[in-house]
C-alpha positions as CSV (number, residue, x, y, z in Angstrom):
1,X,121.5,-36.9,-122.6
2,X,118.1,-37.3,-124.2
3,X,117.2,-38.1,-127.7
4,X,115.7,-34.9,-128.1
5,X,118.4,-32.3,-126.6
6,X,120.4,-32.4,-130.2
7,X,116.9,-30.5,-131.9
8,X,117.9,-28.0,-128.8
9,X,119.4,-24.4,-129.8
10,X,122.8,-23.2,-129.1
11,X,123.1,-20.5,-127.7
12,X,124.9,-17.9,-129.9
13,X,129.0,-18.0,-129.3
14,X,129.6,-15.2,-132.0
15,X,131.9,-17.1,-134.3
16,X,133.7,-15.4,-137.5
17,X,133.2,-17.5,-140.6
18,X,135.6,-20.1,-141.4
19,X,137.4,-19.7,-144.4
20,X,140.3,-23.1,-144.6
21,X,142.3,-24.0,-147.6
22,X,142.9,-28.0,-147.8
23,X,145.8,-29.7,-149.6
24,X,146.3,-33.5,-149.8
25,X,150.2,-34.5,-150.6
26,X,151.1,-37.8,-152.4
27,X,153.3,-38.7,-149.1
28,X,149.8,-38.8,-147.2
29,X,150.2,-35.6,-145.3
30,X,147.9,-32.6,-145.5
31,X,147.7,-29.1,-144.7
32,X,145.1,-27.4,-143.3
33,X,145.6,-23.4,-143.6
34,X,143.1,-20.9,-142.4
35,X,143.2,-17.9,-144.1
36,X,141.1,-15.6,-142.6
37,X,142.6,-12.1,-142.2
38,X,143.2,-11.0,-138.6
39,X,144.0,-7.5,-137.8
40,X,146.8,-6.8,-135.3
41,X,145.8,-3.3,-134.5
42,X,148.5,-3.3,-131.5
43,X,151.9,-3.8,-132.8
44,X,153.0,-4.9,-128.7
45,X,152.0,-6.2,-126.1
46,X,152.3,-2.4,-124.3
47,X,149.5,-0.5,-126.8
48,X,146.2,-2.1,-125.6
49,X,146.3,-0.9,-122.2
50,X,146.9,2.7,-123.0
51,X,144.5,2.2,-125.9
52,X,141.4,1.0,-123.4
53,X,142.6,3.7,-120.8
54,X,141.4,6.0,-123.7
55,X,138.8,4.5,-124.7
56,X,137.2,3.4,-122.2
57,X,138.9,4.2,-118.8
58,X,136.3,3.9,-116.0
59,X,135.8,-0.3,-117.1
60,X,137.4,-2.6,-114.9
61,X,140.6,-4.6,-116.0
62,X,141.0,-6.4,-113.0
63,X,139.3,-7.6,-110.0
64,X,140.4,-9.9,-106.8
65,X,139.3,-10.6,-103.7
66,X,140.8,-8.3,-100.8
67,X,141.7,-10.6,-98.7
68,X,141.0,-14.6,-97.9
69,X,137.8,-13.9,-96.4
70,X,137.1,-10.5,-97.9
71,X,133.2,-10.0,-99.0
72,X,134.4,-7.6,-101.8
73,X,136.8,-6.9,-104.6
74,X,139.4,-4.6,-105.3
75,X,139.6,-3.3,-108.7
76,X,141.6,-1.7,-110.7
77,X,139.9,0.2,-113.8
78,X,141.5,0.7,-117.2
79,X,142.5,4.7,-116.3
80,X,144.0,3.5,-113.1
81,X,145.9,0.2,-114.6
82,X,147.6,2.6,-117.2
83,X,149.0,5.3,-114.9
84,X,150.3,2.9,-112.3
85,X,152.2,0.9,-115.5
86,X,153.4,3.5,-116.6
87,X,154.9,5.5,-113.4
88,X,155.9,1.8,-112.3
89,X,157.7,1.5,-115.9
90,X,159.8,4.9,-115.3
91,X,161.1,3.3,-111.7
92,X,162.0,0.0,-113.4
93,X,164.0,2.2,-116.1
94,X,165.7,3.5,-113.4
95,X,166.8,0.4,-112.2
96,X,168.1,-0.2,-116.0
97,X,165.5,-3.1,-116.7
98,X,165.0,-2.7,-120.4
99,X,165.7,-4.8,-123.6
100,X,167.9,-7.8,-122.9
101,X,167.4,-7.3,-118.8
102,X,164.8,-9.7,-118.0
103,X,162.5,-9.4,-114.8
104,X,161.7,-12.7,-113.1
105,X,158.1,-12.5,-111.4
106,X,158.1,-14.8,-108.2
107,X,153.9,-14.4,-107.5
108,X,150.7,-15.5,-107.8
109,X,148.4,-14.1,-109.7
110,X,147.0,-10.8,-108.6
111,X,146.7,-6.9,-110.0
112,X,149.9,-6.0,-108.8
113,X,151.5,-9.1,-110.2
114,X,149.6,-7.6,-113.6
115,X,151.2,-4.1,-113.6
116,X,154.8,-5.2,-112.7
117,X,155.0,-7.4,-115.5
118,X,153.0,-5.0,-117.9
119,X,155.6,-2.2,-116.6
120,X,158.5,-4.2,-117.7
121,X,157.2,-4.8,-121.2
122,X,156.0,-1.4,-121.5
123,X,159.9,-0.6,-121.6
124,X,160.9,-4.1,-123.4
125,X,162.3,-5.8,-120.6
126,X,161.3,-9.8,-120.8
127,X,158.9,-11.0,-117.8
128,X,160.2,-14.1,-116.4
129,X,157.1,-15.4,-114.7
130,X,157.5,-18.8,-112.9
131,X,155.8,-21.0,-111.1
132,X,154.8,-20.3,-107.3
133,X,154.7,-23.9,-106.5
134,X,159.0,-23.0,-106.9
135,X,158.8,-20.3,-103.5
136,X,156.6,-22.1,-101.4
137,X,157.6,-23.6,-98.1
138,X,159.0,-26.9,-99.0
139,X,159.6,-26.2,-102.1
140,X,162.8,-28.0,-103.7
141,X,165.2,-24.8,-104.6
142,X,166.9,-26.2,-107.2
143,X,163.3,-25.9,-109.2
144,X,164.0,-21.6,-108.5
145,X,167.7,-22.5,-109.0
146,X,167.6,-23.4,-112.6
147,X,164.8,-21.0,-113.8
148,X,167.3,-18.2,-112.5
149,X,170.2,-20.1,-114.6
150,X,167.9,-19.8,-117.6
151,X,166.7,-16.4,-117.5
152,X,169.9,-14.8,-115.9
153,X,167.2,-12.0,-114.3
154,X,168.2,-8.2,-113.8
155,X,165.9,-7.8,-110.9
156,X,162.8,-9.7,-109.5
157,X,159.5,-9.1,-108.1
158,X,157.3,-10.8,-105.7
159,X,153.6,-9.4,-104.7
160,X,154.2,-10.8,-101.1
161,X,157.8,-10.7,-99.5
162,X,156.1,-12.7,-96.6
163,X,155.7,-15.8,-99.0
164,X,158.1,-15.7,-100.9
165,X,160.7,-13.0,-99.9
166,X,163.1,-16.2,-97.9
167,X,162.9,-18.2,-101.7
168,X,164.3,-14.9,-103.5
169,X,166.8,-14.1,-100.8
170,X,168.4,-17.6,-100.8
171,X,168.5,-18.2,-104.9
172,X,171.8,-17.6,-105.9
173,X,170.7,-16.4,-109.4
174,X,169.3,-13.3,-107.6
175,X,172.4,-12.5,-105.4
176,X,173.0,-8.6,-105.6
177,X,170.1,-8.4,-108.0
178,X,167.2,-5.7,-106.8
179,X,164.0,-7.3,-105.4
180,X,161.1,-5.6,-105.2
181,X,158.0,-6.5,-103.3
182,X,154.8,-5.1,-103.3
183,X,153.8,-6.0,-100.0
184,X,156.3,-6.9,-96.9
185,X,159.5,-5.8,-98.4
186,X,162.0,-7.3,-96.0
187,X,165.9,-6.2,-95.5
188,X,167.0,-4.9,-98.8
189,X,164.1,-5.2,-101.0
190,X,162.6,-2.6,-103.0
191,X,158.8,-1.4,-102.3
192,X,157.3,-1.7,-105.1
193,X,154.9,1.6,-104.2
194,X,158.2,3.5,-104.0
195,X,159.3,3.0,-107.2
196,X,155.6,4.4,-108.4
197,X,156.5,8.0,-107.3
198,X,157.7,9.4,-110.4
199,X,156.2,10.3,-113.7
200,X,155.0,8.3,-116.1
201,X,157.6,6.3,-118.8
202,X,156.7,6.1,-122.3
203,X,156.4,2.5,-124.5
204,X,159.7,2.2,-125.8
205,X,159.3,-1.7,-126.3
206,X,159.1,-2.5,-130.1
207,X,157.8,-5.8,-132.1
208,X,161.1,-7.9,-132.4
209,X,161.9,-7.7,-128.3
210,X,161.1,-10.6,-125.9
211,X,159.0,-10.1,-124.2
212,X,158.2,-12.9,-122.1
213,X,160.4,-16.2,-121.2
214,X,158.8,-19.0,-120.0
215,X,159.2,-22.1,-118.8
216,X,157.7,-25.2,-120.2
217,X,156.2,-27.9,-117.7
218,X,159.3,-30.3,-117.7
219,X,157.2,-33.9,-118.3
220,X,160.0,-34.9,-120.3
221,X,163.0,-33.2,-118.4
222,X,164.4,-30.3,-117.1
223,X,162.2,-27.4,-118.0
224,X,163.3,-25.3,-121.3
225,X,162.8,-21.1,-121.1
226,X,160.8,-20.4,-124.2
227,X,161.5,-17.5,-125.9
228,X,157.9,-15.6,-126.7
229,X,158.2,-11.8,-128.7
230,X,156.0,-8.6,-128.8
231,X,154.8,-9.4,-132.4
232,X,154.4,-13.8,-131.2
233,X,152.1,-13.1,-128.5
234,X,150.6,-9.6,-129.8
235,X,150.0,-11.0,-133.0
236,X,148.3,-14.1,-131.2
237,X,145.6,-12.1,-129.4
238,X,145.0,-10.7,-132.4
239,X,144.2,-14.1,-134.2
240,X,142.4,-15.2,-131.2
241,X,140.1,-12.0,-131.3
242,X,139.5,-13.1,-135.2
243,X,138.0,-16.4,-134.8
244,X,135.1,-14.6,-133.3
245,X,132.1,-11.3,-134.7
246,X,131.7,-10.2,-130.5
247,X,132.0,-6.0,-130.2
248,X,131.2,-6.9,-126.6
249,X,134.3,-7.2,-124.3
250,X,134.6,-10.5,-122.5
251,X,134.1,-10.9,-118.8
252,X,136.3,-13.7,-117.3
253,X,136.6,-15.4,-113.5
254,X,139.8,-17.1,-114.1
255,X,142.3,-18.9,-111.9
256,X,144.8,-20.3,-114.8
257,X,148.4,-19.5,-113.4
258,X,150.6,-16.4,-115.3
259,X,153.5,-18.5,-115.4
260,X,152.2,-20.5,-117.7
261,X,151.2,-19.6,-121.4
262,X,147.1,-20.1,-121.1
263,X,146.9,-18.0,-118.1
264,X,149.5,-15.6,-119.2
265,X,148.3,-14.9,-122.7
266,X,145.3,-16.6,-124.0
267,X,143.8,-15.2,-120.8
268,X,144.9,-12.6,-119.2
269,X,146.7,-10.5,-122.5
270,X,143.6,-12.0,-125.1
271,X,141.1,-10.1,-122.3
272,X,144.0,-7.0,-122.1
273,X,143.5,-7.0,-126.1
274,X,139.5,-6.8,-126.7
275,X,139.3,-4.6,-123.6
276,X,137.7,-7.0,-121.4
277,X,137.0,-7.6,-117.5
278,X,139.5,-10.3,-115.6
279,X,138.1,-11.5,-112.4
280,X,141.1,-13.1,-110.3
281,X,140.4,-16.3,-108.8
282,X,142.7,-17.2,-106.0
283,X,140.9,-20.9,-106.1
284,X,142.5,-24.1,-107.6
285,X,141.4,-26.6,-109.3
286,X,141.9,-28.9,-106.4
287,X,139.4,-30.2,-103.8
288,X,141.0,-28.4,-101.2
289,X,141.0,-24.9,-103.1
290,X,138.5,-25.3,-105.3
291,X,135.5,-23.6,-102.7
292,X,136.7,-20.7,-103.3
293,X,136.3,-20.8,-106.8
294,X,132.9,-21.8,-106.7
295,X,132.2,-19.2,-104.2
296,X,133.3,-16.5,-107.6
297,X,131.5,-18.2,-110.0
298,X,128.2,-17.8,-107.7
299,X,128.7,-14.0,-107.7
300,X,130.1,-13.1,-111.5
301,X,128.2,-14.2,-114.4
302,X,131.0,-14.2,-117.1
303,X,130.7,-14.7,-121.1
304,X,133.1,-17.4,-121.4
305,X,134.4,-20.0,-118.7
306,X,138.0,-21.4,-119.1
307,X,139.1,-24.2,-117.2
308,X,141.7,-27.1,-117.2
309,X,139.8,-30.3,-117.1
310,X,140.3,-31.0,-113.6
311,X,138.0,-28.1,-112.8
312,X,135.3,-28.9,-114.9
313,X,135.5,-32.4,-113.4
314,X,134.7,-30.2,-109.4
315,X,132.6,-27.6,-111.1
316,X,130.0,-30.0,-112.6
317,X,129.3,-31.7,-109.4
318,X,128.5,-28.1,-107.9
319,X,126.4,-26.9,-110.5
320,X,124.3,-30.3,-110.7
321,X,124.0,-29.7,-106.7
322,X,124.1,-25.7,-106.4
323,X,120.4,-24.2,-108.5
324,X,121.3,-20.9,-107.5
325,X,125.2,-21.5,-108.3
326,X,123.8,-22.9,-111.6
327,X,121.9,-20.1,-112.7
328,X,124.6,-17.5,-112.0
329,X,126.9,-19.4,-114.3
330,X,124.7,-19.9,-117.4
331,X,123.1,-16.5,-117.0
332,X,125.2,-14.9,-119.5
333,X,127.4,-17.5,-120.3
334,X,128.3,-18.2,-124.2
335,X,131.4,-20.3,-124.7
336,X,133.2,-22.9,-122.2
337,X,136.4,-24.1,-123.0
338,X,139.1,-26.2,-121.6
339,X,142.8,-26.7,-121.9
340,X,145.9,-28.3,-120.8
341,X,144.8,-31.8,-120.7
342,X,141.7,-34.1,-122.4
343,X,138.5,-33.2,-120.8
344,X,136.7,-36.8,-120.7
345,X,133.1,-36.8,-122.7
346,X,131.3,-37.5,-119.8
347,X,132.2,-34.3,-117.9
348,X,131.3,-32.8,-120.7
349,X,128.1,-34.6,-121.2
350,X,127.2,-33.4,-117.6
351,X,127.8,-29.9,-118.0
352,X,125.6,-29.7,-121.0
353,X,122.4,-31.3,-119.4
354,X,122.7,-28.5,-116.5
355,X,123.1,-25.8,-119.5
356,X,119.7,-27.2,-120.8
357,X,118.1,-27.2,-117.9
358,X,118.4,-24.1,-116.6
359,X,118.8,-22.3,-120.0
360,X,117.1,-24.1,-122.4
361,X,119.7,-24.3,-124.6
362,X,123.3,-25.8,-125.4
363,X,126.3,-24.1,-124.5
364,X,129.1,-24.5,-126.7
365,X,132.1,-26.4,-125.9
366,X,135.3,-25.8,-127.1
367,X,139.4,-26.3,-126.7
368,X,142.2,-24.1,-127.2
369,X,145.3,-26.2,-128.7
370,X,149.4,-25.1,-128.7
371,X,151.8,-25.0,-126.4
372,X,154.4,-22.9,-124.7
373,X,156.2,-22.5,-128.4
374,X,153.2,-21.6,-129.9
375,X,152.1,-18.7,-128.1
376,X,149.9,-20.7,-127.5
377,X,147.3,-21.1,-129.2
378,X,148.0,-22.6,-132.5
379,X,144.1,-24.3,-132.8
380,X,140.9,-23.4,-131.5
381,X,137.6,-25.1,-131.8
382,X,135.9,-22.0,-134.1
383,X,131.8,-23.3,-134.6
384,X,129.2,-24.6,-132.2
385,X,130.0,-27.9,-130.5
386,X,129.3,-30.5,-127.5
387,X,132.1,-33.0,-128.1
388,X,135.3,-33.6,-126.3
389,X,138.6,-33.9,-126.8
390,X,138.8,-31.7,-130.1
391,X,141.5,-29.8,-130.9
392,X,139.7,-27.7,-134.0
393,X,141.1,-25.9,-136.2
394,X,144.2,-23.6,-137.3
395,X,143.6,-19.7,-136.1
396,X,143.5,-17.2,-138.6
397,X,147.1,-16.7,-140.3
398,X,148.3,-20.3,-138.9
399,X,148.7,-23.6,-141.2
400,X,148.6,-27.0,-139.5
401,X,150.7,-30.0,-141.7
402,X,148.9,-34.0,-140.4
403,X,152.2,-36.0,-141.1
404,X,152.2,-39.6,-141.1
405,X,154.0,-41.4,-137.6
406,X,154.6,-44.4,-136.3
407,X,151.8,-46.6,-135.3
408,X,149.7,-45.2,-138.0
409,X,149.0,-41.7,-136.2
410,X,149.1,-38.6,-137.8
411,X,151.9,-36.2,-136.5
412,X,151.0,-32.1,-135.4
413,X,152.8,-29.4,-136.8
414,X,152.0,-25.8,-137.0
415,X,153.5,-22.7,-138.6
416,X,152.6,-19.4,-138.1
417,X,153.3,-15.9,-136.8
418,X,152.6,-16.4,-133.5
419,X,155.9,-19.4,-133.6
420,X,158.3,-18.7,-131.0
421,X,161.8,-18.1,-132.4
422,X,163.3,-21.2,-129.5
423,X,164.7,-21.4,-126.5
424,X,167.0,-19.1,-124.5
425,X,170.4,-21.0,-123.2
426,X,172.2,-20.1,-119.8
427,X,174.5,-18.1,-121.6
428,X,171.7,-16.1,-123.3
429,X,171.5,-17.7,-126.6
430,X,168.8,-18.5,-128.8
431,X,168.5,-21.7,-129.7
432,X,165.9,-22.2,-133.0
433,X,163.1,-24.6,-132.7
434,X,163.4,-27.5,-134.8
435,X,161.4,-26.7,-137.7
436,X,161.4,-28.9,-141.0
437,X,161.8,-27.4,-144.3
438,X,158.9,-25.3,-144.6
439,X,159.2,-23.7,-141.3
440,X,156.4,-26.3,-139.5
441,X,157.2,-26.9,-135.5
442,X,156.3,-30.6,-134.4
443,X,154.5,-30.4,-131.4
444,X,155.1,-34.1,-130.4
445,X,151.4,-34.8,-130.4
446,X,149.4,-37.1,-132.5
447,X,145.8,-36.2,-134.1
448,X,142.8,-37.5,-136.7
449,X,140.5,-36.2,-138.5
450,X,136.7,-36.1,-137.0
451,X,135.4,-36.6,-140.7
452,X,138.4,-38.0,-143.5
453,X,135.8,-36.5,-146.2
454,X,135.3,-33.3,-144.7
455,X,138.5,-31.8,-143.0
456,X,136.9,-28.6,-142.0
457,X,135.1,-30.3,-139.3
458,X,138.4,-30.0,-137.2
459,X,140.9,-32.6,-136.1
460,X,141.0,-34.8,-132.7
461,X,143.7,-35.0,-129.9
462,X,145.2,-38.2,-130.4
463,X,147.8,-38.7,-127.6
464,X,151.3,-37.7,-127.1
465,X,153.7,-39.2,-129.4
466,X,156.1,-39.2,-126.4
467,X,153.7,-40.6,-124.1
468,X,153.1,-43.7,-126.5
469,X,154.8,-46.6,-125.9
470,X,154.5,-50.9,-127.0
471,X,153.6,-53.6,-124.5
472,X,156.0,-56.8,-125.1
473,X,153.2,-58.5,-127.5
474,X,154.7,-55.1,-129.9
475,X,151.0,-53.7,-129.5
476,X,151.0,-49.8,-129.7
477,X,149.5,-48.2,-126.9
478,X,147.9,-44.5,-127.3
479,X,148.0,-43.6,-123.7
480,X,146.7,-39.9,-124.1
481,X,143.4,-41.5,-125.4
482,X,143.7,-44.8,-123.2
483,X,143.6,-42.5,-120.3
484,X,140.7,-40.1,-121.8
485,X,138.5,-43.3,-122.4
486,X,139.3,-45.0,-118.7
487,X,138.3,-41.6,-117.0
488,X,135.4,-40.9,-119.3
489,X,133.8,-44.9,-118.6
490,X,135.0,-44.2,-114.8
491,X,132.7,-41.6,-115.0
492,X,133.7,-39.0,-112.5
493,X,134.8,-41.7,-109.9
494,X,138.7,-40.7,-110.6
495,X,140.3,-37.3,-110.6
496,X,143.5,-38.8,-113.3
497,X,144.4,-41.7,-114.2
498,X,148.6,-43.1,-114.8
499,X,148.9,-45.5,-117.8
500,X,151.4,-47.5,-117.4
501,X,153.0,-50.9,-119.3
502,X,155.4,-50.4,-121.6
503,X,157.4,-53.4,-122.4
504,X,154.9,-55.5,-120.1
505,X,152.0,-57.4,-121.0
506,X,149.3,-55.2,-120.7
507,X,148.3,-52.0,-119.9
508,X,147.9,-51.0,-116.3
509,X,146.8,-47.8,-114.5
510,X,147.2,-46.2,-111.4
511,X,143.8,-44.1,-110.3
512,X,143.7,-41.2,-108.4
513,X,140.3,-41.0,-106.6
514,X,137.9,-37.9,-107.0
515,X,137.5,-38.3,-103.3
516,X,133.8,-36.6,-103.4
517,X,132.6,-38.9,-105.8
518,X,134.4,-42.0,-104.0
519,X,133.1,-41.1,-100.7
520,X,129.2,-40.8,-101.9
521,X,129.9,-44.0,-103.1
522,X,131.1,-45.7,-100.5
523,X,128.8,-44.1,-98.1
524,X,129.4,-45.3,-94.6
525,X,132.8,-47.4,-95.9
526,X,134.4,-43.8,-96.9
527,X,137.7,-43.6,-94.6
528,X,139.8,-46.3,-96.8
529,X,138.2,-45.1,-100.0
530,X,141.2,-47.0,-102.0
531,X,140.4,-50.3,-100.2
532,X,136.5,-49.7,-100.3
533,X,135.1,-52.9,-101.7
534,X,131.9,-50.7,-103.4
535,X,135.0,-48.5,-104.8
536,X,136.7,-51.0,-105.9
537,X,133.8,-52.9,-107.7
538,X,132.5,-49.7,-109.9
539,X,136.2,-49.1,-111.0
540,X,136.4,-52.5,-111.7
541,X,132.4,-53.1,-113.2
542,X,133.8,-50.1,-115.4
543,X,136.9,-50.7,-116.9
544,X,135.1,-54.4,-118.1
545,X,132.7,-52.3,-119.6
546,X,135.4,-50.0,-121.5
547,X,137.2,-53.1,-122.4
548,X,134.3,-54.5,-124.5
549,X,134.2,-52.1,-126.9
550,X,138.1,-51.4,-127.0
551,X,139.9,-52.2,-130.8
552,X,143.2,-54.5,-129.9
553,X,145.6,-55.4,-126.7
554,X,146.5,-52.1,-126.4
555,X,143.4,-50.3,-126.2
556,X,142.0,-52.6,-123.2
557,X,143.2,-52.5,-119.3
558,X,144.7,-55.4,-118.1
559,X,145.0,-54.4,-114.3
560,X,144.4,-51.4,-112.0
561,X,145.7,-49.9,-108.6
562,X,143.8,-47.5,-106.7
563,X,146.0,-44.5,-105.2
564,X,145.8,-43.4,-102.0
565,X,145.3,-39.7,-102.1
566,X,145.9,-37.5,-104.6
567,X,149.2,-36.0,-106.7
568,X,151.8,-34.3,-105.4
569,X,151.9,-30.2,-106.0
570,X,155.0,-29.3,-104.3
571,X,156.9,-31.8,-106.4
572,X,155.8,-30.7,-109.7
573,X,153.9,-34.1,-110.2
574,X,150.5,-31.9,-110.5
575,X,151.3,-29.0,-111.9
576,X,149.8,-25.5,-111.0
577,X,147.1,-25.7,-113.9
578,X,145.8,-29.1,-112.7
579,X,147.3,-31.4,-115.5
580,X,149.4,-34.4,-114.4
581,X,152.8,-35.1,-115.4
582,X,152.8,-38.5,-116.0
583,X,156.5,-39.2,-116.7
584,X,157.0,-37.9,-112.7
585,X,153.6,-40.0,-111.7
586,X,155.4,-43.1,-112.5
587,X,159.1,-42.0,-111.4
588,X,158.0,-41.3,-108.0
589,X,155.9,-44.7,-107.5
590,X,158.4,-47.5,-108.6
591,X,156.3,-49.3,-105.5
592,X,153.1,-48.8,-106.7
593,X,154.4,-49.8,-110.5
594,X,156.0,-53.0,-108.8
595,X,152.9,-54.0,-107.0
596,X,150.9,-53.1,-110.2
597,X,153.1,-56.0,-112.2
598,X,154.1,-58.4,-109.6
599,X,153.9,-61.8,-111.2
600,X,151.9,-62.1,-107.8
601,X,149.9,-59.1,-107.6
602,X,148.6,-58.7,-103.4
603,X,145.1,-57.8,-103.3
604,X,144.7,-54.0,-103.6
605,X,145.2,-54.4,-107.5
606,X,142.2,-55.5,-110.0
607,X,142.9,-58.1,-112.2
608,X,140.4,-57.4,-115.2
């Protein structure tokens, strides 16, 4: 980026004030509490809807594409969204869904996916959404097997009986239990259209019901089914809505997965809750499925652009190559923001220099931060900013506590409203959440301060604390950053990056190529692009580079291995959001890791 692009304007992102109380402890830890007031003016997750039906009932809620190839989109207004919930809400009553009788949501995301869970909280059943990666063909059932186990389901729902109708039918968690489809119901199942025929239910759910369990990713075993209430996740939309001054309702193209608790809640219900406009995007952020959300983003200018890093990483090359595709995007755009994984500076870098260029001005880059437990968005990145990897600052009504932790990191912990009460047990239990003494939840992860003097400038993403580990010299290894630094010097040329050498004598990764970049690369040379000898030099050239600059043992790469193809989806080794899970990377390549450490490594690794 030029010299001159930091006297550049930023483009206004309509942020509240900040207003953060700082306490330093003698034991080195410090709290960071924001204490800006946020008003919660829906008491569940069930009001908003019926408020914006009111208010403003011709807008459109939703919007997806018709079909695979369809030109157009179906919609779904406000007006329309209400009085299908609500009739839909009566039929579930019927079949005695309600408080305590969860629904489990086998579907991608889609409008009708939208009003059966809203239906179900409506009357204060808990929506079970999980993955679809666990009903597609191939798919290992035990992964369905064990949500089931967890969230013991009264009924289920699937959008599309044809995809996933043979996955419900064989679980046996969902024996005898009704399933409803809204499309190709098959034998028994329920049509969902059917069940719309009555009149319309009122809410009954209230504050202290669940409404939602879901499952966390599993990167360090089984997954857990977090419980999430009406007042966690209302409450959360609420604080969300505060860290911003914008009247104007949001419009989103989105592809984040409901089953997870970005898509589900910081997107989908934080739109739901300021009245907003949800385009559906049925792309991935894959290199197979990733055209097709492009081909969104070329036809909806949105306000604010939420992606996992891996999509940012296929955007950017689009926009840099796409004028038109460009232009659409920035039109009316205000905030970008990723989540789920560290978004390497040089993607970011990227997507700012097409912001100035078409706009004229800088677009401001933020991160959420949380997880499942925390609603989940515990942090958020609240003033006008370019830089990666930040995880900001506490939302409004949430404290953050910086412990001290091994290898002189600084542990994350967050209290606040939006905290879920713990996890639900297979014989439907609550289990707390491990909080310490003054009610703080330990996320696992590790963080600094951007500025020791001045704390309000936010704190950095520091690594996993789980993910850390010592190479056999004793030297600490922060492989959440490691891997952030090796993709940000590889500049674009890998998609993720495994770090690997714990109890060996240096740290080693395994690269997954961004085959795009590769290939240009390699140019005529692009059908082995792992054994490409251009390939191979760059990652090489690069990681030296890196290496230069890197503080100690553990910060520098001793070795690499180049991938061939990409992670595995239907194993859960790249999850449905993008992010890698890279406990399961390693597991299923003891190979690759053997090759990576041989005392006699065979040609295909780099010695560095």
């Amino acid at each position: 980026m030029a010299l001159d692009d930091a006297t550049r304007p930023f483009r206004d992102a309509r942020y509240a004030p900040l207003s953060l109380r700082v306490e330093r402890r003698d034991d080195g830890s410090l709290i960071l509490a924001n204490t800006a007031p946020f008003d919660s003016p829906f008491p569940t997750m069930a009001q908003p809807l019926d408020h914006w039906a009111q208010a403003a009932p011709a807008r459109v809620w939703l919007a997806e594409r018709q079909g695979a190839d369809a030109a157009g989109w179906r919609t779904i207004t406000y007006a329309e969204g209400a009085a299908r919930v609500g009739r839909l809400a009566a039929g579930f009553a019927g079949l005695e869904l309600g408080p305590g009788a969860p629904l489990l949501i086998l579907a991608r995301n889609g409008i009708d996916h939208a009003v059966a869970a809203y239906a179900a909280l409506r009357i204060g059943a808990p929506v079970a959404p999980v993955s679809p990666q666990y009903g597609q063909a191939g798919a290992d059932p035990a992964r369905l097997a064990h949500a089931a186990s967890l969230i013991a389901p009264h009924a289920a729902f699937t959008e599309d009986a044809a995809v996933f109708g043979e996955a419900l039918t064989a679980c046996e968690g969902l024996f005898g239990k009704p399933l409803i489809a809204a499309r190709n119901a098959q034998g028994r199942m329920l049509d969902m259209g059917a069940l719309e025929a009555g009149e319309s239910a009122p809410i009954t759910a209230h504050r202290e019901h669940v409404a939602k369990l879901l499952l966390t990713s599993g990167s360090t075993g089984k997954p857990k089914a977090v419980v999430q209430t009406h007042a966690n996740l209302a409450d959360n939309s609420a604080q969300i809505a505060a860290c911003f001054r914008d009247p104007e309702p949001p419009v989103l193209v989105n592809s984040a997965p409901w089953s997870h608790s970005l898509g589900a809640n910081s997107i989908l219900h934080a739109t739901l809750h300021r009245g907003g406009t949800l385009y559906i995007d049925h792309g991935q952020p894959t290199p197979a499925r990733f055209a097709e959300t492009r081909r969104n983003l070329s036809e909806v200018s949105t306000t604010y652009c939420n992606m996992v890093p891996a999509g940012w990483q296929l955007l950017i090359g689009a926009l840099e190559a796409d004028a038109a595709l460009a232009e659409t995007f920035f039109a009316r755009l205000r905030l970008m923001q990723y989540g789920g994984a560290g978004l390497p500076q040089s993607v970011a870098d990227r997507v700012q220099a097409v912001a100035l260029r078409v706009t004229g001005e800088r677009i401001s880059f933020g991160a959420g931060y949380g997880s499942t437990e925390t609603g989940p968005t515990l942090c958020n990145v609240p003033y006008l900013n370019e830089r990666a990897g930040l995880c900001g600052l506490p939302v409004p009504g949430t404290s953050l506590k910086l412990q001290p932790a091994p290898g002189g990191k600084l542990e994350c912990m967050g209290r606040g409203p939006q905290i879920s009460p713990g996890y639900r047990t297979t014989d439907g239990a609550v289990t707390p959440l491990p909080l310490d003494d003054e009610g703080f939840y330990g996320l696992g992860d590790a963080v600094r301060l951007i500025d020791e003097a001045h704390p309000e400038r936010g704190v950095v993403f520091d690594g996993r604390l789980v993910e850390n580990f010592k190479l056999a010299t004793g030297a600490f290894v922060a492989a959440g950053s490691l891997r952030l630094s090796a993709l940000s010097a590889l500049g674009g040329l890998a998609s993720e990056a495994v770090v690997c050498g714990e109890n060996e004598a240096g740290v080693g990764l395994m690269l997954f190529l961004n085959a795009e970049a590769a290939s240009a690369l390699a140019g005529a040379d692009a059908t082995a692009l792992h054994g490409c000898p251009v390939v191979r030099s760059r990652v090489a050239v690069s990681l030296a580079e890196m290496n230069r600059t890197a503080a100690g043992v553990g910060g520098r790469i001793s070795r690499a291995l180049l991938l061939e193809g990409g992670p595995d989806a239907a194993s859960g080794e790249l999850t449905d959001k993008g992010s890698l899970n890279q406990a399961l990377a390693r597991a299923r390549r003891p190979h690759d890791l053997a090759r990576l450490y041989s005392l006699t490594p065979d040609a295909g690794v780099i010695i560095l």
